[in-house]
PATI-19945 format. One record per residue: x, y, z negated of N, C-alpha, C in turn. Coordinates in steps of 0.2 Angstrom, whole numbers. Each point is the difference from the previous one (the first is absolute). Last residue first. Layout:
N
((X, Y, Z), (X, Y, Z), (X, Y, Z))
...
***
This chain:
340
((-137, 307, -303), (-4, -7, -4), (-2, 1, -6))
((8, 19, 23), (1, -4, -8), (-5, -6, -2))
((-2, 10, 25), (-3, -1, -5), (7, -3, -7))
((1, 14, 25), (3, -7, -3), (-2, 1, -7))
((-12, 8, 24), (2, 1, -3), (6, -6, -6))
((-5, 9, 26), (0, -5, -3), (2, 1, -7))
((-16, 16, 19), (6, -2, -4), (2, -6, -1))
((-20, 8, 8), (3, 5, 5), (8, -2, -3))
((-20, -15, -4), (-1, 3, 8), (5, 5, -1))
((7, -13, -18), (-6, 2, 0), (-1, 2, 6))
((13, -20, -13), (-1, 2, 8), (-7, 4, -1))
((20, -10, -20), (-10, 1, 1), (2, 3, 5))
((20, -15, -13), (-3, 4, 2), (-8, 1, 4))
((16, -6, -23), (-6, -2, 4), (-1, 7, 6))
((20, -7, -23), (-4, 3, 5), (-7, -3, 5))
((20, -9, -16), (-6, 3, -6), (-4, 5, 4))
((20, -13, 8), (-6, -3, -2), (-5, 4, -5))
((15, 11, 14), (-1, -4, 4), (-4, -5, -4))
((11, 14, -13), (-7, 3, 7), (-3, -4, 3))
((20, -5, -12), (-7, -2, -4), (-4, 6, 4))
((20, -5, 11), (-4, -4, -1), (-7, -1, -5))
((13, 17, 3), (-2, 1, 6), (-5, -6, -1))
((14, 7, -17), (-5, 4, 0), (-5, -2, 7))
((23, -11, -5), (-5, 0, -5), (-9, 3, 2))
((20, -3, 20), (0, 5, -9), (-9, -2, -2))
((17, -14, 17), (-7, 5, 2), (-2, 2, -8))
((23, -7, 16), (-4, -3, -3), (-6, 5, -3))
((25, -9, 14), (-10, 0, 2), (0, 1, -8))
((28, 4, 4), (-8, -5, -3), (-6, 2, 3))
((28, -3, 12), (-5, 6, -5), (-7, -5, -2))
((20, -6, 14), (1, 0, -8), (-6, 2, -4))
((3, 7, 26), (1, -7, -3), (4, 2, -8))
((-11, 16, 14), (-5, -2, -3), (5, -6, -4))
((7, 23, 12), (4, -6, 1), (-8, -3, -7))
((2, 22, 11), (1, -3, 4), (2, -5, 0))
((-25, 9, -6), (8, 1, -4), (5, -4, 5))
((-21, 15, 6), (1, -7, 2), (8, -1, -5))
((-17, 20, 0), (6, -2, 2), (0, -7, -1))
((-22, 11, -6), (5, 1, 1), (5, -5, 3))
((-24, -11, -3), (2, 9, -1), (9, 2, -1))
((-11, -23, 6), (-7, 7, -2), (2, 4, 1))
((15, -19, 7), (-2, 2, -7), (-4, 4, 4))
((4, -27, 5), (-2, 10, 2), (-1, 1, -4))
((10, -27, 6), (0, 5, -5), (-1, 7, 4))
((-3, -30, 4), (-1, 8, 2), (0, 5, -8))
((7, -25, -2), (-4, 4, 2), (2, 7, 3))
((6, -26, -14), (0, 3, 5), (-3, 5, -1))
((8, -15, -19), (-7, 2, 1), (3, 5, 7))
((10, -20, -18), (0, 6, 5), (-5, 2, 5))
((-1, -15, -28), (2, 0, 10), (2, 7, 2))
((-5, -5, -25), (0, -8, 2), (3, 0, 10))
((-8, 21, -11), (0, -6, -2), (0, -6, 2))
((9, 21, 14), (-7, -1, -5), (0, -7, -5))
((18, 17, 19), (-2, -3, -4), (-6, -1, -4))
((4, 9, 25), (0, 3, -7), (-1, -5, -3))
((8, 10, 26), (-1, -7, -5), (-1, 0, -8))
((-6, 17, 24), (5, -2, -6), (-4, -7, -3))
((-1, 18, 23), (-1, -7, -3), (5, 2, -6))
((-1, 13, 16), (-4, 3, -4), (-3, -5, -2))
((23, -2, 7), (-5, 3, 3), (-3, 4, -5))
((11, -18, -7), (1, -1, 6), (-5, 7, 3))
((10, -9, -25), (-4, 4, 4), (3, -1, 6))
((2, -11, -27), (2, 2, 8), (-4, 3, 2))
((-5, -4, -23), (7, -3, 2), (3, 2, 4))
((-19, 11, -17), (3, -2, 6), (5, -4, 3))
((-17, 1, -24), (8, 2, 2), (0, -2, 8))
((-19, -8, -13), (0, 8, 4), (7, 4, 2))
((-3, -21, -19), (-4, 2, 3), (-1, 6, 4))
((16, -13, -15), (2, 5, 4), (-4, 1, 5))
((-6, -9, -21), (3, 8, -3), (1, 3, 8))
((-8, -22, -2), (-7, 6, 1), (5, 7, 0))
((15, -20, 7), (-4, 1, -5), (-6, 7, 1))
((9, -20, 19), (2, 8, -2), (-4, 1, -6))
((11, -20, 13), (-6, 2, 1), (0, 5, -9))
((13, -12, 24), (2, 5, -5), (-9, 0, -2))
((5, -11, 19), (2, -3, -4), (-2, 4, -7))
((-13, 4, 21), (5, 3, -3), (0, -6, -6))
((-15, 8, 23), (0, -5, -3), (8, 2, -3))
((-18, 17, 5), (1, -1, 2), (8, -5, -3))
((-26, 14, 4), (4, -3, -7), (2, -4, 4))
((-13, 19, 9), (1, -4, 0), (4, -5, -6))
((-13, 28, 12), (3, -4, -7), (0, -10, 0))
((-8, 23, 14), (3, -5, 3), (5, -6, -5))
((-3, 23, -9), (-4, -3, 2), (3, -3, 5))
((0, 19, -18), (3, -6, 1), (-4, -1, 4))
((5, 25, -10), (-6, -6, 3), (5, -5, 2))
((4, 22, -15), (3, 0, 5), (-5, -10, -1))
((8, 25, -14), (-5, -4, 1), (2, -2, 7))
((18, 9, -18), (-4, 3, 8), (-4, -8, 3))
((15, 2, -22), (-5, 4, -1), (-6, 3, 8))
((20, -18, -2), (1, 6, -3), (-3, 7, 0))
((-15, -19, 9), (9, -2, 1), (4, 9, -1))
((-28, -12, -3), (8, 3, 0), (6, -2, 2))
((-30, -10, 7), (8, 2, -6), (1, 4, 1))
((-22, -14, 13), (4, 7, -1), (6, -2, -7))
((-13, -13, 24), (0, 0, -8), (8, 7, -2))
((-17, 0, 24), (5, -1, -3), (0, -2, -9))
((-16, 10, 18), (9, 3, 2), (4, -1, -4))
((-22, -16, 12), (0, 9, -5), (10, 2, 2))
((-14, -17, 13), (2, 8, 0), (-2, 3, -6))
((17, -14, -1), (-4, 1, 5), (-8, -1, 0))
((13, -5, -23), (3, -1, 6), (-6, 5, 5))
((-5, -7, -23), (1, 7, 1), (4, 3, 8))
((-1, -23, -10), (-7, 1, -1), (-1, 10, 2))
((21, -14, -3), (-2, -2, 10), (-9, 3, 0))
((16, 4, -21), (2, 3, 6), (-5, -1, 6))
((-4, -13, -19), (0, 9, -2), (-1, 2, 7))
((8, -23, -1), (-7, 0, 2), (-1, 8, -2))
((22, -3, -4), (-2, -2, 8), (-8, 3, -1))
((6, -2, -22), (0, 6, 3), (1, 1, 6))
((-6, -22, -10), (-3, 8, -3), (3, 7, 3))
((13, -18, 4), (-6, -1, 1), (-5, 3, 0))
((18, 3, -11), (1, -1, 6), (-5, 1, 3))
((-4, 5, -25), (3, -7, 4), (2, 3, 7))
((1, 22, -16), (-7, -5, 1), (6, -7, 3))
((5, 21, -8), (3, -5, -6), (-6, -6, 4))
((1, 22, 9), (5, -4, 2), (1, -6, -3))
((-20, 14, 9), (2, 1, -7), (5, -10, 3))
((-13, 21, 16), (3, -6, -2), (4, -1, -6))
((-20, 16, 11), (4, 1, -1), (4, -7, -3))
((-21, 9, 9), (4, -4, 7), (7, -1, -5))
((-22, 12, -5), (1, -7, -2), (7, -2, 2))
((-7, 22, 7), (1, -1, -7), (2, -4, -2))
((-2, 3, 21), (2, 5, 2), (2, 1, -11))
((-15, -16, 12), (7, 1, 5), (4, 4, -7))
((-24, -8, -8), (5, 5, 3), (6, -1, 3))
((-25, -15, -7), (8, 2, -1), (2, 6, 6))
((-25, -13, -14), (3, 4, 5), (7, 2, 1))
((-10, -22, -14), (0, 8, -2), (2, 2, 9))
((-10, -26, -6), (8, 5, -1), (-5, 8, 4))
((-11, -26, -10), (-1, 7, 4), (7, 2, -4))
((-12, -24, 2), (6, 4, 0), (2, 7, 4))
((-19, -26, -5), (-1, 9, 3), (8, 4, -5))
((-13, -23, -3), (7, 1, 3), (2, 5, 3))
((-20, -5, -12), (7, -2, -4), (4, 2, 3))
((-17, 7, 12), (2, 5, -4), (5, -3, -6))
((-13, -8, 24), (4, -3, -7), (3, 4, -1))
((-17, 9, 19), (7, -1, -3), (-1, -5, -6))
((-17, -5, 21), (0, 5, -7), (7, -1, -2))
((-10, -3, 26), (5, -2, -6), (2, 5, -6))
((-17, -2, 23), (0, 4, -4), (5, -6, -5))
((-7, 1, 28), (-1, -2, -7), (4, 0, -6))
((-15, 18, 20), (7, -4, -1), (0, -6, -6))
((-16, 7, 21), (-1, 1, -10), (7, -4, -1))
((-6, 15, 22), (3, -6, -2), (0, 0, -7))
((-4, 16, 20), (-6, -1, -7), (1, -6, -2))
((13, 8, 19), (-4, -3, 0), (-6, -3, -4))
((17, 18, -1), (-5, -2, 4), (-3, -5, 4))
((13, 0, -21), (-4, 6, -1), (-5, 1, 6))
((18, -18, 4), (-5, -1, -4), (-6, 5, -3))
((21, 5, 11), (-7, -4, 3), (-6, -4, -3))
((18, 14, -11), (-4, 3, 4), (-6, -2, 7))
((16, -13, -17), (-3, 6, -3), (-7, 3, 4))
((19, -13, 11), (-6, -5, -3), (-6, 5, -5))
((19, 11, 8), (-3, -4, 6), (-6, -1, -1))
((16, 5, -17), (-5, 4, 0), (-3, 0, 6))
((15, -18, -6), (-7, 3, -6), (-4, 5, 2))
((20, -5, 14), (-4, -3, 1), (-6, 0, -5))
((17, 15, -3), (-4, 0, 7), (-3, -5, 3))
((13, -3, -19), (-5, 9, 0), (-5, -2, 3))
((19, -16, 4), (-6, -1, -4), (-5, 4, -4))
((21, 6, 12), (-5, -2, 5), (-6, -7, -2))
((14, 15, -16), (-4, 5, 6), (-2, -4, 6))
((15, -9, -18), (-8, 2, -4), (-2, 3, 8))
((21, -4, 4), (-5, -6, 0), (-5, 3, -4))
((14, 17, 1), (1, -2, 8), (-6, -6, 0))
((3, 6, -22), (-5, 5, 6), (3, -1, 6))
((15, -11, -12), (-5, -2, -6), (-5, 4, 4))
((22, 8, 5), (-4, -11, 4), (-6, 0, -4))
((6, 17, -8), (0, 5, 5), (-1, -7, 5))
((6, 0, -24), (-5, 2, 2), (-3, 2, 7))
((22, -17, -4), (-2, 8, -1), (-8, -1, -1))
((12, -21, 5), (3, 5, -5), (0, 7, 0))
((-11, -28, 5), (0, 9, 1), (3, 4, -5))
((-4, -27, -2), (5, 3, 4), (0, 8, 3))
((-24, -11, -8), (9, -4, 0), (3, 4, 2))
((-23, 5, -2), (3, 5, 2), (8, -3, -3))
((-24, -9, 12), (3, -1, -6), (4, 4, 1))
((-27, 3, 1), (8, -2, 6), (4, -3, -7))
((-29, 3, 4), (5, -1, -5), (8, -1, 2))
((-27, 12, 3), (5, -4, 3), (9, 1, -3))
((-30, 7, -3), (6, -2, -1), (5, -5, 4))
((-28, 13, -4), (9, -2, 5), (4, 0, -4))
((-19, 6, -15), (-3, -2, 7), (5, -2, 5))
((-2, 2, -27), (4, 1, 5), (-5, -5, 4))
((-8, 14, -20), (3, -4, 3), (3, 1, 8))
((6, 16, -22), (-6, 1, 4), (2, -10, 4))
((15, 14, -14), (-4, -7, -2), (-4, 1, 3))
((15, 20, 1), (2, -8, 5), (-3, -6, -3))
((-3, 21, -15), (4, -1, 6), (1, -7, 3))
((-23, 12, -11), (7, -1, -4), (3, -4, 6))
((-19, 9, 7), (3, 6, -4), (6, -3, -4))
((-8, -15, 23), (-3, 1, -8), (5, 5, -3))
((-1, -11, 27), (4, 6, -5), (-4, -2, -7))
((4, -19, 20), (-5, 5, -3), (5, 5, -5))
((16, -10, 16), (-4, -3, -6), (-7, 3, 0))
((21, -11, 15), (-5, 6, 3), (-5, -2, -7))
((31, -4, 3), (-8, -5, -2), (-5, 8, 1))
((24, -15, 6), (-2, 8, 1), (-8, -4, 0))
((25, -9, -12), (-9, -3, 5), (-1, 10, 2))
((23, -17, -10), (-5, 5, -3), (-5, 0, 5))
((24, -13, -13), (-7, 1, 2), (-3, 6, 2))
((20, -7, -12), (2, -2, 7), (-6, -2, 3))
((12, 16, -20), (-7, -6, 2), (3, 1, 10))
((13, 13, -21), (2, -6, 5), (-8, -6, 2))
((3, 22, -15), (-1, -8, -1), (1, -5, 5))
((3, 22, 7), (3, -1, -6), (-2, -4, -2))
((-11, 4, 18), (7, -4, 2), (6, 0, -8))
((-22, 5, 0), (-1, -6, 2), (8, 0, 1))
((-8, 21, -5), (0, -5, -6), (1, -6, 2))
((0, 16, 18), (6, 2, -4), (0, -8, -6))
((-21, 2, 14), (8, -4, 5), (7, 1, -7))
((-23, 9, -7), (3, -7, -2), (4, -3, 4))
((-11, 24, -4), (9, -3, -1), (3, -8, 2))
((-26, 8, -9), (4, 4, 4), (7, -2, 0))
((-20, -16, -10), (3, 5, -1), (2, 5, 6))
((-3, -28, -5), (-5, 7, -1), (3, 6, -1))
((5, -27, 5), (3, 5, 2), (-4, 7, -2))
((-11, -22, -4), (7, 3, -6), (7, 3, 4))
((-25, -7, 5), (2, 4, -4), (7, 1, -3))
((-1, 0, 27), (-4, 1, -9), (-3, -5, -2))
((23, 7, 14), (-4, -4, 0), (-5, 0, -8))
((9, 20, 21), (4, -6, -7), (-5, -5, -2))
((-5, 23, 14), (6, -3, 2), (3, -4, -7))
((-26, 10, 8), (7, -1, -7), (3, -5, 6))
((-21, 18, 5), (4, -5, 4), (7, -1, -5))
((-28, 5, -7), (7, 2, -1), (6, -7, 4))
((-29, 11, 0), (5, -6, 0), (7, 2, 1))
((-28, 7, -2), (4, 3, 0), (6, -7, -2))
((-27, 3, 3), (4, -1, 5), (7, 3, -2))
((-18, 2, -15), (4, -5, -1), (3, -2, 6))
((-12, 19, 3), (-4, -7, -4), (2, -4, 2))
((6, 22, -1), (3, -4, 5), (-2, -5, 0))
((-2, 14, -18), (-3, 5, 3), (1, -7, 9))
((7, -4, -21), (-7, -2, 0), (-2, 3, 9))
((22, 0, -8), (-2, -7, 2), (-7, 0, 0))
((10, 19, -8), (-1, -1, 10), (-1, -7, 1))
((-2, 8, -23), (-3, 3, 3), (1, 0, 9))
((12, -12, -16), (-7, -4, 1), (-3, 5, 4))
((25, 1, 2), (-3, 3, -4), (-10, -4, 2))
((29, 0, 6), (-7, 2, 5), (-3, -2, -8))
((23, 11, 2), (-1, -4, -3), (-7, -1, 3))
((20, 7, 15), (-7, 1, -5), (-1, -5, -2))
((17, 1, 17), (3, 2, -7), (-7, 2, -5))
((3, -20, 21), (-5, 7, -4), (6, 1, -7))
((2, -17, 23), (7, 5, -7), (-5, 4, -3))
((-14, -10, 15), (5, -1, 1), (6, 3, -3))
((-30, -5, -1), (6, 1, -3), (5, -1, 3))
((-22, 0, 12), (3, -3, -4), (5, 4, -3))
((-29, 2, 5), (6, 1, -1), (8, -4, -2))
((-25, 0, 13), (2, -3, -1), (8, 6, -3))
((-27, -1, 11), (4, 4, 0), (7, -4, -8))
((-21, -6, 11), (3, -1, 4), (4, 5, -1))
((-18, 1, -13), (2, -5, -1), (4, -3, 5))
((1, 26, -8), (-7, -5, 2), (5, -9, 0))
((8, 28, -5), (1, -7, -2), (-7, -2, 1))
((17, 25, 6), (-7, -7, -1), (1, -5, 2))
((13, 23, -1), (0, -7, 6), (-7, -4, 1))
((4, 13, -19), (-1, 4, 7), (-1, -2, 5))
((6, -12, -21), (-6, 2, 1), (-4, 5, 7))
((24, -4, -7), (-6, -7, 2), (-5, 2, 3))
((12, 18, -8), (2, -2, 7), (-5, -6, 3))
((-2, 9, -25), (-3, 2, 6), (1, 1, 6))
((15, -14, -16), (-8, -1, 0), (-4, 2, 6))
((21, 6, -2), (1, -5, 3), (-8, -5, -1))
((4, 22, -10), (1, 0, 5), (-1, -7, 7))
((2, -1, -25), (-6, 4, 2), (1, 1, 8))
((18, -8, -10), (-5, -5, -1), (-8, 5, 3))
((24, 13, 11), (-4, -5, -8), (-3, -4, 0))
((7, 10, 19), (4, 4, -2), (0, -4, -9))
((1, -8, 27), (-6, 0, -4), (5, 5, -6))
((-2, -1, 28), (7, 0, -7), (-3, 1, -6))
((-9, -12, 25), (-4, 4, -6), (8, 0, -6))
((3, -3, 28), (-1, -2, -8), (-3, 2, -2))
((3, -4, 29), (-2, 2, -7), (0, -1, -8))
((18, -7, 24), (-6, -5, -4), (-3, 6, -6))
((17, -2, 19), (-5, 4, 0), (-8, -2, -4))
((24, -8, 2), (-5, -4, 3), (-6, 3, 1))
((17, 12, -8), (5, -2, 4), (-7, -3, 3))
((-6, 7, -20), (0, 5, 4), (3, -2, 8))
((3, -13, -19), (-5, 0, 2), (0, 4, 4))
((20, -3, -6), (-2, -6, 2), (-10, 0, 3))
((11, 16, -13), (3, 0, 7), (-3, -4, 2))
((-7, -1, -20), (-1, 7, 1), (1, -1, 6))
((14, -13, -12), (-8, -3, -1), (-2, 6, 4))
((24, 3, 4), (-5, -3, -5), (-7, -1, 4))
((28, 0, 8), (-6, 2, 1), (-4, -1, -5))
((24, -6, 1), (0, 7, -3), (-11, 0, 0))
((14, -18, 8), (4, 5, 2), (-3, 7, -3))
((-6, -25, -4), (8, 4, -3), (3, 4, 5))
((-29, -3, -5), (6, -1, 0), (9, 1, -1))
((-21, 10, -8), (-2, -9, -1), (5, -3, 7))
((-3, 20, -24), (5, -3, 6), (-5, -5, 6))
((-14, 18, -18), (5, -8, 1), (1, -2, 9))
((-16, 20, -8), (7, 1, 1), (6, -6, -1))
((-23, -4, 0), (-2, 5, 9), (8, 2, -1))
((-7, -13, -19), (0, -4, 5), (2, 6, 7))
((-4, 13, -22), (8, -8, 0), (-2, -3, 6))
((-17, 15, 2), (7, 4, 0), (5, -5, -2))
((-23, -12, 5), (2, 3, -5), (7, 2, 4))
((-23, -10, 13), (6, -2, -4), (2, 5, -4))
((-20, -12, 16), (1, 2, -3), (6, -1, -6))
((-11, -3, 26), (5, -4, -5), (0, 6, -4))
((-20, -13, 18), (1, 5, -5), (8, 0, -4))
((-15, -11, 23), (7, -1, -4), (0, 7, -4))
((-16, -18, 15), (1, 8, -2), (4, 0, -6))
((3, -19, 19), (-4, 2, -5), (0, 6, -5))
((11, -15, 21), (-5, 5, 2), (-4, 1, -7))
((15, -18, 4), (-7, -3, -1), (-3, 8, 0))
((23, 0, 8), (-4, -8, 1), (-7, 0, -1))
((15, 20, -8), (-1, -2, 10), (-5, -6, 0))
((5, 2, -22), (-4, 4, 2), (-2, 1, 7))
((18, -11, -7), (-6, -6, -2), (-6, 5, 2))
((23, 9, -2), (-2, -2, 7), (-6, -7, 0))
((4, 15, -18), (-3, 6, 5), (-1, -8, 6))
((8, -9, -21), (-6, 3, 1), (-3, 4, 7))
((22, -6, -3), (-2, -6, -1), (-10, 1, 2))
((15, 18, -6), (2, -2, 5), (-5, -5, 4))
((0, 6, -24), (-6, 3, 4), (5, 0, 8))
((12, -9, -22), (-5, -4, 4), (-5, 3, 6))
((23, 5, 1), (-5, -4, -2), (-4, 1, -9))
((19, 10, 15), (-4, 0, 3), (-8, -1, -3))
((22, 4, -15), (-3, -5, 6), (-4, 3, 5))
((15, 9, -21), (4, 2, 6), (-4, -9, 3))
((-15, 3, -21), (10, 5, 4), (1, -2, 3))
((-26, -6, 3), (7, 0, -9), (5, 3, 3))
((-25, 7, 6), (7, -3, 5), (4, 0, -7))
((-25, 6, -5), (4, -1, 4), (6, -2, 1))
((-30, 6, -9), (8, -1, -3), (6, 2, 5))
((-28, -8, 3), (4, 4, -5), (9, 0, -1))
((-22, -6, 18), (6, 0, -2), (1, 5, -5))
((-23, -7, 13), (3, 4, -4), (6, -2, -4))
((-17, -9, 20), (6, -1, -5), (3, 7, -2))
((-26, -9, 13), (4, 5, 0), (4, 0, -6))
((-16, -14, 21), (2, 1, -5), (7, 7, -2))
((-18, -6, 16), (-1, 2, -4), (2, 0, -5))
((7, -4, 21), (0, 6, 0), (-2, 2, -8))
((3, -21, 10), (7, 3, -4), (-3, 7, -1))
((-20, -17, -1), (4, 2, 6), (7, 3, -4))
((-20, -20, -8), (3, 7, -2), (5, 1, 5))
***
């Protein structure tokens, strides 16, 4: 089988403010020369993907790389379909905000594979950098699965497995997932042409742990009465690149980050959890149970108050039960936040 015959239809795209993964992708595409279809959505073509401002959209246009902007499930059907499926024609997943549906799995005969950044089964889900670093796991893998209409149990064909000790943002955590992306989809793609029968590992469903899709922008909110610990690992889970774990400070919303705990005699009741002590800047020092908790402080919106030290972090009632009794869904043009 020649490169020419083969043909990848890409779904999805770029996480926040990266390059990657379809970076990764294009300059694999120079190498093995293979006909490259990318099909994405209005949330991927208008996400950031880096930190100056550019998106998904620029970035393509910049490499002068064709899209298909899908509009719906129908659509992203009768795209496929257009393009056409024979038996050298291969789709993968990479961030897909669609749900795939047996109807394209049929139509792709069963050529169809999803590029997961976590270790399956029991990394399953969307979000899982954010969720891993709130549980403090000091494992993860970049895994190439088969797709099946229910999420992430399809089997696994690639996997590789890092260890993610000692990282303190999201953002170490895709510096090292990314040069084990690019070696999975390496091995992915040579293998597709060379008609390589991959070998095939069925999920352990005991051990399968699926977490829900998260929002920056709703989940992010800190509940003070938490351990230390618990609220570090909050803070470093919404760290770079997103934009942060959220609160108040007399009523003006405002992000933490760069958050550390740092060593103190004194060890503080729940009541004086989120009381500021000191400020250096736009560093303060803030009380938590049991320790003192470093960090970067930004407000959102309005004035900057002139003096924070004395004052309380804390995050009303209402925010936090959103935050648990929400879900959010990624349609092609929006992100919606589902009630439970």
């Amino acid at each position: 089988m020649t490169n020419s015959k083969i043909r990848l239809i890409v779904i999805g795209g770029n996480r926040l403010n990266e390059l990657y993964p379809f970076k990764s992708l294009i300059e694999l595409n120079k190498k093995y020369n293979f006909e490259l279809f990318i099909l994405t959505e209005n949330v991927h073509l208008k996400k950031k993907v880096s930190f100056n401002g550019s998106n998904f959209e620029n970035f393509l246009k910049k490499l002068k790389f064709q899209y298909f902007n899908i509009k719906n499930d129908k659509h992203l059907f009768d795209t496929i379909k257009k393009i056409g499926c024979d038996l050298n024609t291969y789709i993968l997943l990479m961030n897909c905000n669609f749900v795939i549906k047996d109807d394209i799995i049929s139509l792709t005969k069963q050529n169809i594979f999803n590029l997961h950044v976590g270790k399956l089964p029991e990394q399953r889900g969307a979000g899982i950098t954010t969720w891993q670093f709130m549980a403090g796991m000091d494992y993860s893998a970049v895994t190439i699965h088969r797709v099946k209409a229910s999420l992430d149990t399809g089997n696994i064909i690639l996997q590789k497995k890092f260890s993610t000790r000692n990282l303190q943002k999201p953002i170490n955590f895709y510096k090292k997932a990314v040069v084990y992306e690019k070696i999975l989809i390496e091995r992915f793609l040579s293998g597709i042409i060379k008609n390589k029968k991959f070998k095939e590992i069925k999920q352990k469903e005991q051990e399968s742990i699926y977490m829900p899709r998260i929002d920056t922008n709703t989940h992010s909110y800190i509940n003070w009465l938490w351990s230390k610990n618990e609220i570090l690992n909050f803070i470093r889970a919404f760290d770079e690149p997103f934009n942060g774990a959220r609160t108040f400070l007399n009523k003006k919303k405002c992000t933490l980050t760069n958050a550390k705990l740092i060593k103190s005699s004194i060890k503080f009741h729940p009541y004086q959890s989120g009381i500021i002590l000191r400020q250096n800047k736009d560093v303060c020092f803030i009380a938590v149970n049991n320790g003192i908790l470093k960090a970067n402080i930004h407000f959102l919106s309005g004035q900057e108050p002139k003096t924070i030290i004395g004052k309380r972090l804390f995050t009303p009632m209402k925010f936090l039960e959103l935050a648990l009794t929400s879900t959010a869904s990624h349609k092609p043009n929006s992100i919606i936040i589902k009630r439970n």
